[in-house]
C-alpha positions, 0 to 999 in steps of 0.5 A: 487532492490535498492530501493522501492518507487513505484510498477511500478518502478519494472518488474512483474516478480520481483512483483511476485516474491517478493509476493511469498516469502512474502506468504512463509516467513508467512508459516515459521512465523507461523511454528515456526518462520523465521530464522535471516537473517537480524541479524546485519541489522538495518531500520531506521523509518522515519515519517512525518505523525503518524501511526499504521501499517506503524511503528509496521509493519515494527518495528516487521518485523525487529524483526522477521528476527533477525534485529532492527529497529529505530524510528525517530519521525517528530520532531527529523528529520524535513525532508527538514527543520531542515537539508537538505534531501541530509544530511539527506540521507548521515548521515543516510547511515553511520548508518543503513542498510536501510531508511523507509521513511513515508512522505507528499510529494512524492519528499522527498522520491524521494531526500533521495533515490538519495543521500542515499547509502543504500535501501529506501523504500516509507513507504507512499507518497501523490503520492503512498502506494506501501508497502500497494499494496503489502500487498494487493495483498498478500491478493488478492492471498491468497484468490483466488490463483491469480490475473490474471482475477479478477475485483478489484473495488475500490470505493472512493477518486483517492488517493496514495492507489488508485493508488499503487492499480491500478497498482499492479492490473494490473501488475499481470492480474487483472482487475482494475475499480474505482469509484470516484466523479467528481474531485476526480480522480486519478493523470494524470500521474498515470493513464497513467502509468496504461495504459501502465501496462495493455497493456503489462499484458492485462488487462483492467482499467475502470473509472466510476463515479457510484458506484454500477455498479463499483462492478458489478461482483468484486472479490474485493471491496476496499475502503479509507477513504474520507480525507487523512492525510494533507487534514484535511481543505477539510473534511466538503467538501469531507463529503458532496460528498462521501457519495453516495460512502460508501461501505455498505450492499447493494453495497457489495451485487450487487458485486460477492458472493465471494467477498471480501472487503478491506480498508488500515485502519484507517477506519472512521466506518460508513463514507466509511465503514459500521460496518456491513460490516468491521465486516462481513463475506466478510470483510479482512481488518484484514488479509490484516492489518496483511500482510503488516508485511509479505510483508515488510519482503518480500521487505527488503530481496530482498533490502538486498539480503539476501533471 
C-alpha cells in the first residue's frame, strides 16, 4: 500500500487483512497498550472541514503507537489556494512521514497523493469516507464475526459514507440495499464500481426508494445526516424530503431482532435519528465512533510497514 484514498482501490484480501490487525491492535490496547511502533513517525492533519472524530481519532492513534501528530487548520494551509497542492504535497514529504487529508473536493486528495512522496490518506472527500468504512466494518464483524452474508441496509442521503459503505459491504460478502429519495442516489460511478465488487465476491446491491422494505431482514441499519458539510444552502429542501426516511423505533423494528444501528456522527437527533434509537439497546454508534481509532492505526501500520 502507498496510499489510502478509497476502499476499493485495494484487494479484499488486503481489506481484511487490514481489519483483522485493527481488531488485534484494540485487543493489545486495552491489554495494557500497543507497543511504539510508530516512534519517530509523524502525521501530518490536514483539513478543510472542522471534525471531532477525524482530528482526535487520528491524533491519539499516532499517541498510542508511539508516533506524533500535526494539525494544520483551513487557514494555515489554504489548499489549492494560498500554495499549489503539488507545493504543498512536496514540502510536506520533507517533514512528515504520512498526510491525512480532510477535504471538500475528492481531486484535492486525489493531487497531494501524486505529488507526495509519502503515504496520503483520504480523512474525508465529497466522493468517499474510506477511514470511516473500515471502522464500520470493524464494527460489522465485531458484532456478527463476519460479513459474508449479512443485509446492511443504509437509509438516506447516497452520500461519501454511503458510498465507502457500499463498497466495503460488498468487498467482504455482504449484502449492500440503500434507500434514498429520488434524486439523492449514490454517483454513477460508484455504483458501477459496486457492481464490479459484488460480482467477484457474490453479493448482491439493491436500490430501493421505500424504506421500510430496505430494513427487511438487515443485520445492520446505517443512516447519515440529511445535509452534508458544503450543502449548508440545501438544508430547508433536504428537511422537507428526508423525513420519510428517519430511522426510528418503528422502522428498527420491521428489521432483524438482532440488528444493529449505525450512524458516522455528528448526528442531527431527532431528524435522521431518533433519541430512542441512538440511546437504545440496538444502537452502535459509540463503538463504532470508537473504532475509527483502532482502524486507523490498522491503516497507518500497513502504509508504514511497520506491522
Amino acid at each position: 500500500m502507498k496510499h489510502f484514498l478509497d476502499v476499493s482501490d485495494h484487494s479484499p484480501a488486503e481489506i481484511q487483512d487490514i481489519l483483522d490487525l485493527a481488531i488485534k491492535l484494540k485487543k493489545e490496547h486495552f491489554a495494557g497498550g500497543n507497543q511504539p511502533l510508530f516512534k519517530g513517525k509523524v502525521l501530518a492533519l490536514i483539513f478543510q472541514k472542522p471534525s471531532l472524530r477525524t482530528r482526535v481519532s487520528f491524533d491519539m492513534a499516532m499517541r498510542h503507537m508511539g508516533g506524533d501528530a500535526l494539525y494544520l487548520s483551513p487557514s494555515e494551509i489554504g489548499l489549492g489556494k494560498r500554495e499549489a497542492i503539488s507545493d504543498i504535497a512536496r514540502v510536506l514529504s520533507g517533514y512528515v512521514q504520512a498526510i491525512m487529508a480532510r477535504v471538500f473536493e475528492h481531486e484535492h486528495v486525489v493531487e497531494l497523493a501524486k505529488w507526495s512522496s509519502v503515504p496520503v490518506l483520504n480523512g474525508l472527500s465529497d466522493f468517499s469516507h474510506p477511514c470511516q468504512a473500515m471502522a464500520d466494518a470493524q464494527t460489522i464483524i465485531e458484532k456478527f464475526g463476519a460479513m459474508k452474508g449479512l443485509n446492511v441496509s443504509y437509509v438516506g442521503d447516497g452520500n461519501n459514507v454511503a458510498v465507502s459503505l457500499m463498497h466495503i459491504v460488498v468487498m467482504l460478502g455482504g449484502n449492500f440495499i440503500i434507500a434514498n429519495p429520488e434524486g439523492y442516489d449514490m454517483p454513477k460511478v460508484a455504483m458501477e464500481t459496486g457492481a464490479k465488487l459484488a460480482k467477484v465476491s457474490g453479493a448482491k446491491i439493491t436500490y430501493l426508494r421505500d424504506p421500510h422494505e430496505a430494513v427487511k431482514g438487515a443485520q445492520v441499519i446505517y443512516t447519515d445526516t440529511w445535509t452534508s458539510m458544503g450543502q449548508e444552502e440545501e438544508t430547508a429542501k433536504r428537511e422537507a424530503i428526508f423525513p420519510p426516511y428517519q430511522v426510528n423505533a418503528r422502522l428498527v423494528s420491521e428489521a432483524d431482532k438482532d440488528v444493529i444501528v449505525m450512524h458516522c456522527l455528528p448526528a442531527h437527533r431527532n431528524h435522521e435519528l431518533t433519541d430512542e434509537v441512538a440511546d437504545g439497546p440496538h444502537s452502535a454508534i459509540f463503538p463504532q465512533a470508537h473504532n475509527r481509532l483502532h482502524a486507523q492505526k490498522a491503516v497507518l501500520a500497513r502504509l508504514f510497514e511497520v506491522a
